[in-house]
CHARMM internal coordinates of N, CA and C (Angstrom, degrees):
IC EDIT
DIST 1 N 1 CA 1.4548
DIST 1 CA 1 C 1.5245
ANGL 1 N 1 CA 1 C 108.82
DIST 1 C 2 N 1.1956
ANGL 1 CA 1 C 2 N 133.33
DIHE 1 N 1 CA 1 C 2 N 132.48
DIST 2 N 2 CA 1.0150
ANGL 1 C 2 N 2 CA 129.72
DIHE 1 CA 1 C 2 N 2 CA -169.35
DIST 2 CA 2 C 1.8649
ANGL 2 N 2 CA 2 C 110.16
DIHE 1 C 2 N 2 CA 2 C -107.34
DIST 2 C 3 N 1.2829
ANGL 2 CA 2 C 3 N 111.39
DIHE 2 N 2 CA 2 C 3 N -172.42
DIST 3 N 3 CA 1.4839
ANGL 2 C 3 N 3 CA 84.18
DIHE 2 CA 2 C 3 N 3 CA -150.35
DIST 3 CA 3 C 1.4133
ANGL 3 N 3 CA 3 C 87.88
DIHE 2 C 3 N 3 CA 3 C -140.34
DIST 3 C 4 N 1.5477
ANGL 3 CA 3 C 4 N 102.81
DIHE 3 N 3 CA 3 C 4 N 150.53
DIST 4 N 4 CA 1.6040
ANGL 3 C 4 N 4 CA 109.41
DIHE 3 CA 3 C 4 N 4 CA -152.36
DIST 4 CA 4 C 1.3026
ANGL 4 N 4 CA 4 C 117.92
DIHE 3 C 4 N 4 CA 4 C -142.70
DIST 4 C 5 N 1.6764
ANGL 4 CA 4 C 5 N 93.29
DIHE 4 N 4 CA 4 C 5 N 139.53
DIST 5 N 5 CA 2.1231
ANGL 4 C 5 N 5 CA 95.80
DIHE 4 CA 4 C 5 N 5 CA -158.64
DIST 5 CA 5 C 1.3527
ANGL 5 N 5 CA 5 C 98.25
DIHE 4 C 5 N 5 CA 5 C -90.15
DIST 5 C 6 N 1.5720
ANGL 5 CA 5 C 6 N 84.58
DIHE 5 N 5 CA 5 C 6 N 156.30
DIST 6 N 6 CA 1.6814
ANGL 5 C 6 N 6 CA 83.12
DIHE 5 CA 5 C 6 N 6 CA -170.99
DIST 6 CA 6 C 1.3747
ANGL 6 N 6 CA 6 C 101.11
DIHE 5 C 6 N 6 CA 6 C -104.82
DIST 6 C 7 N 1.1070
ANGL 6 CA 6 C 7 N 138.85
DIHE 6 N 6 CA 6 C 7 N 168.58
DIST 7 N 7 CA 1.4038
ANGL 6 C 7 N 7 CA 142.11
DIHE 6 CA 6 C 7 N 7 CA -174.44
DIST 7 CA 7 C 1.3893
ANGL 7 N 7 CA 7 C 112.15
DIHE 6 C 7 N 7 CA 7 C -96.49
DIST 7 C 8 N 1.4361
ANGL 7 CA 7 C 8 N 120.03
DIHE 7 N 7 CA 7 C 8 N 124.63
DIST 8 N 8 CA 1.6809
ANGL 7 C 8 N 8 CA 109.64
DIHE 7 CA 7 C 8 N 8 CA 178.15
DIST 8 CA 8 C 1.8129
ANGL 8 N 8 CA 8 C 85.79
DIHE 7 C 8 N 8 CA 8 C -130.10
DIST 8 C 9 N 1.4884
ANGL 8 CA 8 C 9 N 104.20
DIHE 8 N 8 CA 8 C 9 N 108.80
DIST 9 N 9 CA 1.5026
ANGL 8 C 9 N 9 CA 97.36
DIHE 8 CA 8 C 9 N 9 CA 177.70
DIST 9 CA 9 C 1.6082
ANGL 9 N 9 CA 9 C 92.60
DIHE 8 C 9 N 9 CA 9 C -101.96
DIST 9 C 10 N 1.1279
ANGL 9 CA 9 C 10 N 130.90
DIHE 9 N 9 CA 9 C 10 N 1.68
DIST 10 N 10 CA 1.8248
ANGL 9 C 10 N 10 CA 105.99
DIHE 9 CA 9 C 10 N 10 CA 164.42
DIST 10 CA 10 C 2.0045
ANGL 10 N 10 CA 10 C 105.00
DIHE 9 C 10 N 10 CA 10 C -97.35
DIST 10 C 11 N 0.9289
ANGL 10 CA 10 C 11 N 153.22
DIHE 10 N 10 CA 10 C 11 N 3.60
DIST 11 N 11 CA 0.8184
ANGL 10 C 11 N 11 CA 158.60
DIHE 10 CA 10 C 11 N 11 CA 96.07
DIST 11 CA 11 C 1.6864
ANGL 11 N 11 CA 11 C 141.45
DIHE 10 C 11 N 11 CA 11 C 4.74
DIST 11 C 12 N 1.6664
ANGL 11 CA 11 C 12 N 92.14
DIHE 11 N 11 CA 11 C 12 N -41.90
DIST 12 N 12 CA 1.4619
ANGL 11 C 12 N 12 CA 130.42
DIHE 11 CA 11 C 12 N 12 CA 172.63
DIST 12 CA 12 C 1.3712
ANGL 12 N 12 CA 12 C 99.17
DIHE 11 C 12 N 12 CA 12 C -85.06
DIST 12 C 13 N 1.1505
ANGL 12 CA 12 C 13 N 122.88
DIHE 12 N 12 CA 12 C 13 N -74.72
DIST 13 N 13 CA 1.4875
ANGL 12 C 13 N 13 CA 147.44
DIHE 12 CA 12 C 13 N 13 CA 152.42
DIST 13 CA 13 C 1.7469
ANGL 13 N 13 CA 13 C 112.05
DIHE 12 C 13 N 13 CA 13 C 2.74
DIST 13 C 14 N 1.7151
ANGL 13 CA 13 C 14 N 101.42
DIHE 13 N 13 CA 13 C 14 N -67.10
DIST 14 N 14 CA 1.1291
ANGL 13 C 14 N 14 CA 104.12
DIHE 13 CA 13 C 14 N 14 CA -179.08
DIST 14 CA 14 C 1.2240
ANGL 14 N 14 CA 14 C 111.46
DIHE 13 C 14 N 14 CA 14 C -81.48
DIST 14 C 15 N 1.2209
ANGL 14 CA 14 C 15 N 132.48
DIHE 14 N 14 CA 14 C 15 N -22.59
DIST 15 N 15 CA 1.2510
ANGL 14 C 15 N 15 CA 134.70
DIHE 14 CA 14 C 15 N 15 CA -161.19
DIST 15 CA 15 C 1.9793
ANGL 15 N 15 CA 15 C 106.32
DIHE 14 C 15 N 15 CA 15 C -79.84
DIST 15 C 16 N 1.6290
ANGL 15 CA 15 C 16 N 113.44
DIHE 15 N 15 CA 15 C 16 N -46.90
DIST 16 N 16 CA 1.0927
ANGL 15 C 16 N 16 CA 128.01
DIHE 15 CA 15 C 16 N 16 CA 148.58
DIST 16 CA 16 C 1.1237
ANGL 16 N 16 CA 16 C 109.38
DIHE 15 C 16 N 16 CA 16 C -35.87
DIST 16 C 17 N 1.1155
ANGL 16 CA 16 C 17 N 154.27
DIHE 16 N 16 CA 16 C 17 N -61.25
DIST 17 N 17 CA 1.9568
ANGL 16 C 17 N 17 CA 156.85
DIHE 16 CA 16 C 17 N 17 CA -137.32
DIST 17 CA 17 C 1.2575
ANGL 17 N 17 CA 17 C 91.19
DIHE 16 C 17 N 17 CA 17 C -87.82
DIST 17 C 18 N 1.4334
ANGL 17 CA 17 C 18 N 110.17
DIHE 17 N 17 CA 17 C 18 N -43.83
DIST 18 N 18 CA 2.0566
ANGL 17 C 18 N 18 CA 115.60
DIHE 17 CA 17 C 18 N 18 CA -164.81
DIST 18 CA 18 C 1.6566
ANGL 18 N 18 CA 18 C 96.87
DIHE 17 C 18 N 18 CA 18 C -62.72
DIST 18 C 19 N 1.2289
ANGL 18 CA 18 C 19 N 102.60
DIHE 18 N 18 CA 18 C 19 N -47.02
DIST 19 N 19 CA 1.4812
ANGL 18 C 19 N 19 CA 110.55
DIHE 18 CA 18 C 19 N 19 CA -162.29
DIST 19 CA 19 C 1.6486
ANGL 19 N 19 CA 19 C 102.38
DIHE 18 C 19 N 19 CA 19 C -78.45
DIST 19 C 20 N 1.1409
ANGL 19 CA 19 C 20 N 121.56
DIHE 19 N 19 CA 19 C 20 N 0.88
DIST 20 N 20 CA 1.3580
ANGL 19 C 20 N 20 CA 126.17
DIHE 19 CA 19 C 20 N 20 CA 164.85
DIST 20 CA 20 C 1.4984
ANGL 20 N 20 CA 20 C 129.38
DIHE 19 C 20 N 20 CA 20 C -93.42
DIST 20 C 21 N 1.1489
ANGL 20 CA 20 C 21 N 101.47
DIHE 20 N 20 CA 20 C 21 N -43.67
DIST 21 N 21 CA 1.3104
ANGL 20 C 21 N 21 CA 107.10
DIHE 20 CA 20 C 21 N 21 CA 163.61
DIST 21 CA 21 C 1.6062
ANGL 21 N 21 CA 21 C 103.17
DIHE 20 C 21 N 21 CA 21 C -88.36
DIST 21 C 22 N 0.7212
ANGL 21 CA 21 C 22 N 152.67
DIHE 21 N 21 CA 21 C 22 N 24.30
DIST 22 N 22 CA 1.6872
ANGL 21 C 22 N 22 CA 158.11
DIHE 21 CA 21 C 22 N 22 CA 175.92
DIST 22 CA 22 C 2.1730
ANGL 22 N 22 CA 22 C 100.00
DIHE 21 C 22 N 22 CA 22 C -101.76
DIST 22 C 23 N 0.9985
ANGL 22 CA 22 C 23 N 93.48
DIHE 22 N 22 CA 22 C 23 N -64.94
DIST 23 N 23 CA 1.8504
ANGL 22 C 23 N 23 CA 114.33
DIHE 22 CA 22 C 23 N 23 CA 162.82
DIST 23 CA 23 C 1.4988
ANGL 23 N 23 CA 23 C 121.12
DIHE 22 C 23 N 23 CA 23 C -65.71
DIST 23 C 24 N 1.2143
ANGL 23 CA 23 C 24 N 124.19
DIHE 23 N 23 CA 23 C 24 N -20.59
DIST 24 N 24 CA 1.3706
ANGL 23 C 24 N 24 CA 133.41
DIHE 23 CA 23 C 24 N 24 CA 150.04
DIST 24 CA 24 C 1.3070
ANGL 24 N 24 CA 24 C 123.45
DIHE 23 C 24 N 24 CA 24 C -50.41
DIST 24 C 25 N 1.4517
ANGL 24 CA 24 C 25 N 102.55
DIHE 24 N 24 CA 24 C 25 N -56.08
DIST 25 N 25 CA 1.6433
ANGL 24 C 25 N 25 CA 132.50
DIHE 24 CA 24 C 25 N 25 CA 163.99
DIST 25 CA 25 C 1.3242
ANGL 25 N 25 CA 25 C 118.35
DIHE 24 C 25 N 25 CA 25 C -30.04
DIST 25 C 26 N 1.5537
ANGL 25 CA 25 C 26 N 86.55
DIHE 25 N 25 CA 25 C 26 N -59.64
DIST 26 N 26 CA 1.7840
ANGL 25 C 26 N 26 CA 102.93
DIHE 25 CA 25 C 26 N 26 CA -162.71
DIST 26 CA 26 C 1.7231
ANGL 26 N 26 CA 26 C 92.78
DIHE 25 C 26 N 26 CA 26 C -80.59
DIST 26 C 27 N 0.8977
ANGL 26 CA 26 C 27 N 127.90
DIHE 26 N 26 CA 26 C 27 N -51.47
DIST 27 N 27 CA 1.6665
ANGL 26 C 27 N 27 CA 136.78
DIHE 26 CA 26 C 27 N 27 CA -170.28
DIST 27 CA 27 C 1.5277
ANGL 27 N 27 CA 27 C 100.31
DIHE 26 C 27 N 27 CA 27 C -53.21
DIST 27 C 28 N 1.7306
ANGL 27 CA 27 C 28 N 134.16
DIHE 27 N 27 CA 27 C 28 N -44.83
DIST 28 N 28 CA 1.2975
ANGL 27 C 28 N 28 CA 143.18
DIHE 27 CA 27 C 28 N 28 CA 164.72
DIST 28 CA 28 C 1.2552
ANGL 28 N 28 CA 28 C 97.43
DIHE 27 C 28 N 28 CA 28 C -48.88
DIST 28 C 29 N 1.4006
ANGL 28 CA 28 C 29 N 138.26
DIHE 28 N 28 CA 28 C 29 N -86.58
DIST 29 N 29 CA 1.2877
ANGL 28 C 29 N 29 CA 142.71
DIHE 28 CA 28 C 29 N 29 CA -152.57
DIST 29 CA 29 C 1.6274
ANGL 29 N 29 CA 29 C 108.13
DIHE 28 C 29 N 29 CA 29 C -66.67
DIST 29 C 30 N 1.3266
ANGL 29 CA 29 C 30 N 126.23
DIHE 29 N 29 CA 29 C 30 N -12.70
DIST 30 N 30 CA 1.1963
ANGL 29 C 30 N 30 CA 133.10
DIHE 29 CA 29 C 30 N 30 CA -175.34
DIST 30 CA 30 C 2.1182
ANGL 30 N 30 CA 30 C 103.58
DIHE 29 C 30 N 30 CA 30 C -86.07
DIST 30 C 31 N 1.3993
ANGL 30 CA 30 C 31 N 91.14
DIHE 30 N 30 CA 30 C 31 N -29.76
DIST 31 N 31 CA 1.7789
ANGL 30 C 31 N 31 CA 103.65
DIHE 30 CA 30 C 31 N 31 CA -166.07
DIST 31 CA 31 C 1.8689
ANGL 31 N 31 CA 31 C 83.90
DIHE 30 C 31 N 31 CA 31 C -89.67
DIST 31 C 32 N 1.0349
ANGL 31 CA 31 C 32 N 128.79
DIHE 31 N 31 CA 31 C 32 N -16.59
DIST 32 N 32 CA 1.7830
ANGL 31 C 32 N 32 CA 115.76
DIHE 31 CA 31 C 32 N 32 CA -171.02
DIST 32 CA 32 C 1.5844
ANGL 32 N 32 CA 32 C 94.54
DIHE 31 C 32 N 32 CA 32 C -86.79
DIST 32 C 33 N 1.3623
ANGL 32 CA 32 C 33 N 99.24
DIHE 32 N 32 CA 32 C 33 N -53.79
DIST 33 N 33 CA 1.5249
ANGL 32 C 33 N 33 CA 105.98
DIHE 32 CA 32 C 33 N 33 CA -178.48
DIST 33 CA 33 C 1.7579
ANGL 33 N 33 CA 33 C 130.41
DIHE 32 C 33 N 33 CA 33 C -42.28
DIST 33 C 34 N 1.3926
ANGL 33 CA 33 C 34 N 81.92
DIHE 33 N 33 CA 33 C 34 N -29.07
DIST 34 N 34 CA 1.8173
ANGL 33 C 34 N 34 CA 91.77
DIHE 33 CA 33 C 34 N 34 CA -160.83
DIST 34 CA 34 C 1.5069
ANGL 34 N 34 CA 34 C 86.79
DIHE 33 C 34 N 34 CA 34 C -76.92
DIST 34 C 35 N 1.5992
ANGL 34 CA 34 C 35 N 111.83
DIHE 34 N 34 CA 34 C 35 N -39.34
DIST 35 N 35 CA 1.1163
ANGL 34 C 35 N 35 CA 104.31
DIHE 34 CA 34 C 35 N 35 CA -152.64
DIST 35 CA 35 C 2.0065
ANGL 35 N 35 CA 35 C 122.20
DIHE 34 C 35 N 35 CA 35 C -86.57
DIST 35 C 36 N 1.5648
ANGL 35 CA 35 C 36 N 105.14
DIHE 35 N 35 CA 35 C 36 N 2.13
DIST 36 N 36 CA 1.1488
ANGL 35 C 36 N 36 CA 135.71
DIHE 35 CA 35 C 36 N 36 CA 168.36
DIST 36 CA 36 C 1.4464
ANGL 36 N 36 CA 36 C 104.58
DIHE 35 C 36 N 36 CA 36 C -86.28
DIST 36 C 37 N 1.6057
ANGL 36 CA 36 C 37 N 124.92
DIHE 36 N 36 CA 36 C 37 N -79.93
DIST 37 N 37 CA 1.0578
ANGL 36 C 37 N 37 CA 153.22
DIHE 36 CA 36 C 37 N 37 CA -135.93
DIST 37 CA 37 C 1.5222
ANGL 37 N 37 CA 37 C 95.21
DIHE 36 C 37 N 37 CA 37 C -121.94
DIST 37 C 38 N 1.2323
ANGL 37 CA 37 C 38 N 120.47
DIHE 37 N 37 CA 37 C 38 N 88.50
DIST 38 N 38 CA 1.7716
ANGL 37 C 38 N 38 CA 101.97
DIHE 37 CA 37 C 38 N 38 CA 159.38
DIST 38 CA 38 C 0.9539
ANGL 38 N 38 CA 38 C 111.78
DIHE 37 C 38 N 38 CA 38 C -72.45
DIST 38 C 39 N 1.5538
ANGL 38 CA 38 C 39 N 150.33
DIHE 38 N 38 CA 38 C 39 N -41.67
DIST 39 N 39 CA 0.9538
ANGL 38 C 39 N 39 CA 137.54
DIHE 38 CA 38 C 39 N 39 CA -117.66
DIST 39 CA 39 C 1.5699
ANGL 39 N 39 CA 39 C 90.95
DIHE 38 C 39 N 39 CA 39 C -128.75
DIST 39 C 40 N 1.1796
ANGL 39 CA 39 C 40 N 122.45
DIHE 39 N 39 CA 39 C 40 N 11.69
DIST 40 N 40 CA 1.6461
ANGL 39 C 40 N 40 CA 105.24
DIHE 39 CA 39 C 40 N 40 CA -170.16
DIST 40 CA 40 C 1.1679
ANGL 40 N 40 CA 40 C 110.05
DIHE 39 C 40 N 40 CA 40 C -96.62
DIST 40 C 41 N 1.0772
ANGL 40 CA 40 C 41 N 109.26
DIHE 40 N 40 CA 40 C 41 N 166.39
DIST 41 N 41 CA 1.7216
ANGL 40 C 41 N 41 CA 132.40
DIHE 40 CA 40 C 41 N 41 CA -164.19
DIST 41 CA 41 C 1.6013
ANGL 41 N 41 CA 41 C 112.56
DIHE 40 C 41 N 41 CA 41 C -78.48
DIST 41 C 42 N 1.2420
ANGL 41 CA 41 C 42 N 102.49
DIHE 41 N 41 CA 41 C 42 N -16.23
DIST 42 N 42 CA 1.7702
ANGL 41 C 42 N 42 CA 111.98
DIHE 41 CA 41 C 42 N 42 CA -167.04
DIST 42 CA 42 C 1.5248
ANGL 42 N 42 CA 42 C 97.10
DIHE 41 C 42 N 42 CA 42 C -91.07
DIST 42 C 43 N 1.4172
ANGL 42 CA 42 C 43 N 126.24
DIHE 42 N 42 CA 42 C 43 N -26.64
DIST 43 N 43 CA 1.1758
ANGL 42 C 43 N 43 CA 115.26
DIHE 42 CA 42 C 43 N 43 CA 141.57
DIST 43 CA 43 C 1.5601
ANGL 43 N 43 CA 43 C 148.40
DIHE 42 C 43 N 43 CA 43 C -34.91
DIST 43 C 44 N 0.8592
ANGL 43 CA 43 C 44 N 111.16
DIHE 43 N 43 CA 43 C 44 N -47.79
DIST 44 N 44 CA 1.6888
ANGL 43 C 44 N 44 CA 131.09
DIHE 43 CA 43 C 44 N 44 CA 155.80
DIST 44 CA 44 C 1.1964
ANGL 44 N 44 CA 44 C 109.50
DIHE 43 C 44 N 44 CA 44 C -52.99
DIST 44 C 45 N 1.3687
ANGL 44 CA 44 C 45 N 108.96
DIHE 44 N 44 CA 44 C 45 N -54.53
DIST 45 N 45 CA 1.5083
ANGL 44 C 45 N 45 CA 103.09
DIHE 44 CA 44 C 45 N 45 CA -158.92
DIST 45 CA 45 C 1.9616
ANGL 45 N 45 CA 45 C 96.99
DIHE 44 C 45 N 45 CA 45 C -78.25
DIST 45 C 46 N 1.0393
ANGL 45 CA 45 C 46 N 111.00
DIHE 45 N 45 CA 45 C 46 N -26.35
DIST 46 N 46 CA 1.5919
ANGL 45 C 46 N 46 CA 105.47
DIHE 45 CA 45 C 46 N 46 CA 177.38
DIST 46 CA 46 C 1.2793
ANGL 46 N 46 CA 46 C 118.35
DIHE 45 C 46 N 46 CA 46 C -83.28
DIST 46 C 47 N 1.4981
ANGL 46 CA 46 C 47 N 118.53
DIHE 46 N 46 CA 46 C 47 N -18.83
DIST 47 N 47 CA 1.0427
ANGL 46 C 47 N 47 CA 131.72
DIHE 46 CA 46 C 47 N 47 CA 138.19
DIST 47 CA 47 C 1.5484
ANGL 47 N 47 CA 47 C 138.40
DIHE 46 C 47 N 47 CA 47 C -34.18
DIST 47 C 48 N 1.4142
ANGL 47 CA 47 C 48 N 114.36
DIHE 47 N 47 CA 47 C 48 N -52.71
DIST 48 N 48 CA 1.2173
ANGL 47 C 48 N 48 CA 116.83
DIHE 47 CA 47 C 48 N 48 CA 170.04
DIST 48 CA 48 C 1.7736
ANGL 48 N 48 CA 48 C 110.39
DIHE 47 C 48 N 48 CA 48 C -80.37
DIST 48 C 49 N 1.4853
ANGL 48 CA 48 C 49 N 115.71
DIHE 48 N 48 CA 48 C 49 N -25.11
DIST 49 N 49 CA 1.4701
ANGL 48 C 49 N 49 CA 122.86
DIHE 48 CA 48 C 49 N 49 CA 172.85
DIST 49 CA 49 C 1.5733
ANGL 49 N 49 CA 49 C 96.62
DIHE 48 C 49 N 49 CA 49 C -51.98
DIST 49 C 50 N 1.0041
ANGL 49 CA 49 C 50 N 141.04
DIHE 49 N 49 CA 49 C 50 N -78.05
DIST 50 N 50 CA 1.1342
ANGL 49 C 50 N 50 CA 163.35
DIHE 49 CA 49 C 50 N 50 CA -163.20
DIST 50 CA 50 C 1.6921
ANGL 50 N 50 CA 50 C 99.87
DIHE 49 C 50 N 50 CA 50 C -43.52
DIST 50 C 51 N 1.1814
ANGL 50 CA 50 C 51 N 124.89
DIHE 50 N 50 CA 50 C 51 N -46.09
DIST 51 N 51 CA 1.4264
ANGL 50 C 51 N 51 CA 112.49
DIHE 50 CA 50 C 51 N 51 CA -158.49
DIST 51 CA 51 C 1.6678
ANGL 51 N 51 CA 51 C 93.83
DIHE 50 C 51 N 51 CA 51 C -97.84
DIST 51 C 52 N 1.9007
ANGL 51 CA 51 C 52 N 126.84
DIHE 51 N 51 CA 51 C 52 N -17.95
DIST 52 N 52 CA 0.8978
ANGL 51 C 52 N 52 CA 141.75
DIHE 51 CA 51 C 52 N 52 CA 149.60
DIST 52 CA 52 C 1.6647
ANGL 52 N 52 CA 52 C 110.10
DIHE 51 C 52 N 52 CA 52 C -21.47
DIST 52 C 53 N 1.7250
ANGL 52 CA 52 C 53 N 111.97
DIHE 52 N 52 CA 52 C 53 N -73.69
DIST 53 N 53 CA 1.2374
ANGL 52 C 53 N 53 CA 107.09
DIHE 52 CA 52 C 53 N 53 CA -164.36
DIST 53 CA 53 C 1.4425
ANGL 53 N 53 CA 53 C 106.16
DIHE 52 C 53 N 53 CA 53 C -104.27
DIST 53 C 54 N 1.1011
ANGL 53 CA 53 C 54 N 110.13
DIHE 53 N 53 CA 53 C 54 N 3.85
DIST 54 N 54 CA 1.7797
ANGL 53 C 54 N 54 CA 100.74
DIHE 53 CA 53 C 54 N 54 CA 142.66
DIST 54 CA 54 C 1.6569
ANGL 54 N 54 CA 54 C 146.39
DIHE 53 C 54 N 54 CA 54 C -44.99
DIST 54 C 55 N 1.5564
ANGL 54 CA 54 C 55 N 70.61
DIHE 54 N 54 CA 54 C 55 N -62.10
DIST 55 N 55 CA 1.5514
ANGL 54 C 55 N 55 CA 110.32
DIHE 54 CA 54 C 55 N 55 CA 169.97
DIST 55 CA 55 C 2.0031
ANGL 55 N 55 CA 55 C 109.50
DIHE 54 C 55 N 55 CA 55 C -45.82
DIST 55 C 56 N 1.5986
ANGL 55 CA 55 C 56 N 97.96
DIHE 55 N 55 CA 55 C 56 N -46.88
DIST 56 N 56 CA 1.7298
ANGL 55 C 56 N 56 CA 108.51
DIHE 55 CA 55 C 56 N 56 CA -175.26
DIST 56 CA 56 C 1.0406
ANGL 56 N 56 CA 56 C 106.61
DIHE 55 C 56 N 56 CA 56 C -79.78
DIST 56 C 57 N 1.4902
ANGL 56 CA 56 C 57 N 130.20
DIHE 56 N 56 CA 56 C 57 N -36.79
DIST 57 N 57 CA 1.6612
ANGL 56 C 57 N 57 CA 143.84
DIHE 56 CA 56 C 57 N 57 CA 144.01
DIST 57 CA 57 C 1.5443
ANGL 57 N 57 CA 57 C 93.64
DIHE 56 C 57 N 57 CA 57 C -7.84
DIST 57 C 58 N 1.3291
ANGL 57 CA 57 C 58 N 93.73
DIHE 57 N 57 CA 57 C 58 N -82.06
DIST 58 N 58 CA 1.7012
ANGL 57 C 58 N 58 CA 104.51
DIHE 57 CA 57 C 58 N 58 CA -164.09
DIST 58 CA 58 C 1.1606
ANGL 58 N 58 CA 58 C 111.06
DIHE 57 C 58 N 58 CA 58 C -57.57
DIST 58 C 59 N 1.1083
ANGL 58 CA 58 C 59 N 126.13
DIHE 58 N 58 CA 58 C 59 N -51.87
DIST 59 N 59 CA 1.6026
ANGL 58 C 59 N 59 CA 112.19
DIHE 58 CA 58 C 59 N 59 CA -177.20
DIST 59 CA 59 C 1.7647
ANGL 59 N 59 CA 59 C 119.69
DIHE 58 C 59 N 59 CA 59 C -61.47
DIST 59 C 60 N 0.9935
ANGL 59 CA 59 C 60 N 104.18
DIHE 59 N 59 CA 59 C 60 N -51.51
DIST 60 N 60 CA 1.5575
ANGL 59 C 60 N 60 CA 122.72
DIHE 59 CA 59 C 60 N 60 CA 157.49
DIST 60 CA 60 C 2.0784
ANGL 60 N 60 CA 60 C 103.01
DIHE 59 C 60 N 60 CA 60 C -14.09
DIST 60 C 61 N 1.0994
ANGL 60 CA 60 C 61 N 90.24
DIHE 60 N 60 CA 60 C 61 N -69.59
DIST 61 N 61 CA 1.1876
ANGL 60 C 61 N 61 CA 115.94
DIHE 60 CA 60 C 61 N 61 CA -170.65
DIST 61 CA 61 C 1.7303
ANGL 61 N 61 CA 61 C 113.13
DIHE 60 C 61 N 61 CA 61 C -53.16
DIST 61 C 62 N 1.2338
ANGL 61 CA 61 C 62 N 93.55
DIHE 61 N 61 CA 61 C 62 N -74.40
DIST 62 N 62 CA 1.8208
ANGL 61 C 62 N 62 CA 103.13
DIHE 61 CA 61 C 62 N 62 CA 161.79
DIST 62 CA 62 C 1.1105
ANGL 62 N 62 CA 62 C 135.58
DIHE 61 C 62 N 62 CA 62 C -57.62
DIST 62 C 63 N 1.5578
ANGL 62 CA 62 C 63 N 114.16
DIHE 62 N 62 CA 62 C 63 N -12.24
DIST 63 N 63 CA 1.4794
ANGL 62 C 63 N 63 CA 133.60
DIHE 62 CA 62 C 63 N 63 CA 163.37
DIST 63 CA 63 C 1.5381
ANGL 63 N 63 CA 63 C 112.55
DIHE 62 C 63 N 63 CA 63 C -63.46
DIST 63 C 64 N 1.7255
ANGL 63 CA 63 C 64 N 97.72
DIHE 63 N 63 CA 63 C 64 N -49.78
DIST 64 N 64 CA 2.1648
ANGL 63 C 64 N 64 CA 110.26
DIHE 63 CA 63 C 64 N 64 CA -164.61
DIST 64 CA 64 C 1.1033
ANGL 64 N 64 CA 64 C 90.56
DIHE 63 C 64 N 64 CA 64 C -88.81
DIST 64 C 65 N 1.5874
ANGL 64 CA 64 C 65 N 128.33
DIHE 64 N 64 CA 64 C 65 N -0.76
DIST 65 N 65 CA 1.8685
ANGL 64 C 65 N 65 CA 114.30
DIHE 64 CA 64 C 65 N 65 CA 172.75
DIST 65 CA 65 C 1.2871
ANGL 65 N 65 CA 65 C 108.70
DIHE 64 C 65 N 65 CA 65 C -88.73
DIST 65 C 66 N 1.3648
ANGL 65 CA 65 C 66 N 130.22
DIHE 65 N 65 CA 65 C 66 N -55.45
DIST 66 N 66 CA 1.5390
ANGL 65 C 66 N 66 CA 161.78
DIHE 65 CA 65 C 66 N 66 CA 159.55
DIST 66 CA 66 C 1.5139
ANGL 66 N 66 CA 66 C 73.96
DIHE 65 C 66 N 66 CA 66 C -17.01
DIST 66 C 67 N 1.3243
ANGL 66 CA 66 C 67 N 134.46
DIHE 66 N 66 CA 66 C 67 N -74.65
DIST 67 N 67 CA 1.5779
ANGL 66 C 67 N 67 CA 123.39
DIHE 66 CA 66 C 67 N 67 CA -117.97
DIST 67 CA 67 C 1.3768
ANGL 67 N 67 CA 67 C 92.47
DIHE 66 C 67 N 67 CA 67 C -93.48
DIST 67 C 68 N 1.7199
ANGL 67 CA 67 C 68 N 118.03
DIHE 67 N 67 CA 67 C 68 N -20.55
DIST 68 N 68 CA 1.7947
ANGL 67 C 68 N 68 CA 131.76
DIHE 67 CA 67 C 68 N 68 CA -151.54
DIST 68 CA 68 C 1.4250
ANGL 68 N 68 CA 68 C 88.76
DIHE 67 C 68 N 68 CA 68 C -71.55
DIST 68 C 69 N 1.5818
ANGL 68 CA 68 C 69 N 103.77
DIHE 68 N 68 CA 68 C 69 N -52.88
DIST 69 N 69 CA 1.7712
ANGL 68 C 69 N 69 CA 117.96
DIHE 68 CA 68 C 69 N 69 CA -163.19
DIST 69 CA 69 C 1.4794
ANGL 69 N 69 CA 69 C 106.41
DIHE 68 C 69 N 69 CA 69 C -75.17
DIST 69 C 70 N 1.2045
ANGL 69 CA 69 C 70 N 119.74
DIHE 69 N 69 CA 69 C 70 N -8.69
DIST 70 N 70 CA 1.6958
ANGL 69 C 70 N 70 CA 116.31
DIHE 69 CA 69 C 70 N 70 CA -178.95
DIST 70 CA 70 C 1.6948
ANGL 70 N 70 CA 70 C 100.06
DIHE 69 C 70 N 70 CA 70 C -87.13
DIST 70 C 71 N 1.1929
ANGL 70 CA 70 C 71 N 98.91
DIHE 70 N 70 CA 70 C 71 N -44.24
DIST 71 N 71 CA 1.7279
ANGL 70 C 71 N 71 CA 111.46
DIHE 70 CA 70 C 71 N 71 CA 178.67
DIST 71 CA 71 C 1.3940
ANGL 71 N 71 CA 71 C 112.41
DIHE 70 C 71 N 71 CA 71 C -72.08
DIST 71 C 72 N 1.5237
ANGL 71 CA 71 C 72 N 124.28
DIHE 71 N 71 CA 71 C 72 N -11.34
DIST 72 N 72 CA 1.5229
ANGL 71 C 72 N 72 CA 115.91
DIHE 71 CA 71 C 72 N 72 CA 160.04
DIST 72 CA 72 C 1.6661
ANGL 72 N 72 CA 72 C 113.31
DIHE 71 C 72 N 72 CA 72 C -82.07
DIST 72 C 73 N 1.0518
ANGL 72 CA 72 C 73 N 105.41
DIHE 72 N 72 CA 72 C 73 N -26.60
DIST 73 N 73 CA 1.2604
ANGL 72 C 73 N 73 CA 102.69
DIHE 72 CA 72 C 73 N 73 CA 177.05
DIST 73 CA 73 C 1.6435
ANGL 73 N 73 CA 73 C 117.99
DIHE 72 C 73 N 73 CA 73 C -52.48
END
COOR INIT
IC SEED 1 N 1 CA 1 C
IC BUILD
């Protein structure tokens, strides 16, 4: 018998929202920074944070679509 995932699309949902306001965060602290500090390095690095949980955003995302359209079927 093989073994079978169950779908939690609010779960997805929340997990997406976290990661939104998580990148909100970083996008705030990125707009204080610039505007103190152009030139600093902690920019970058929140910078790359940022495109990090985008990136999981997105997959997140294309995962609960993938699964929406299999389940219309």
């Amino acid at each position: 018998m093989r073994a079978r995932r169950e779908w939690k699309p609010f779960r997805n949902s929340a997990e997406i929202e976290r990661l939104h306001l998580e990148l909100a965060s970083f996008n705030d602290q990125i707009a204080e920074l610039e505007k103190l500090h152009p030139e600093s390095w902690k920019i970058e690095a929140l910078k790359t944070s940022a495109l990090l949980l985008s990136r999981q955003i997105d997959e997140l995302r294309c995962s609960s679509d993938d699964l929406t359209s299999l389940l219309a079927k």
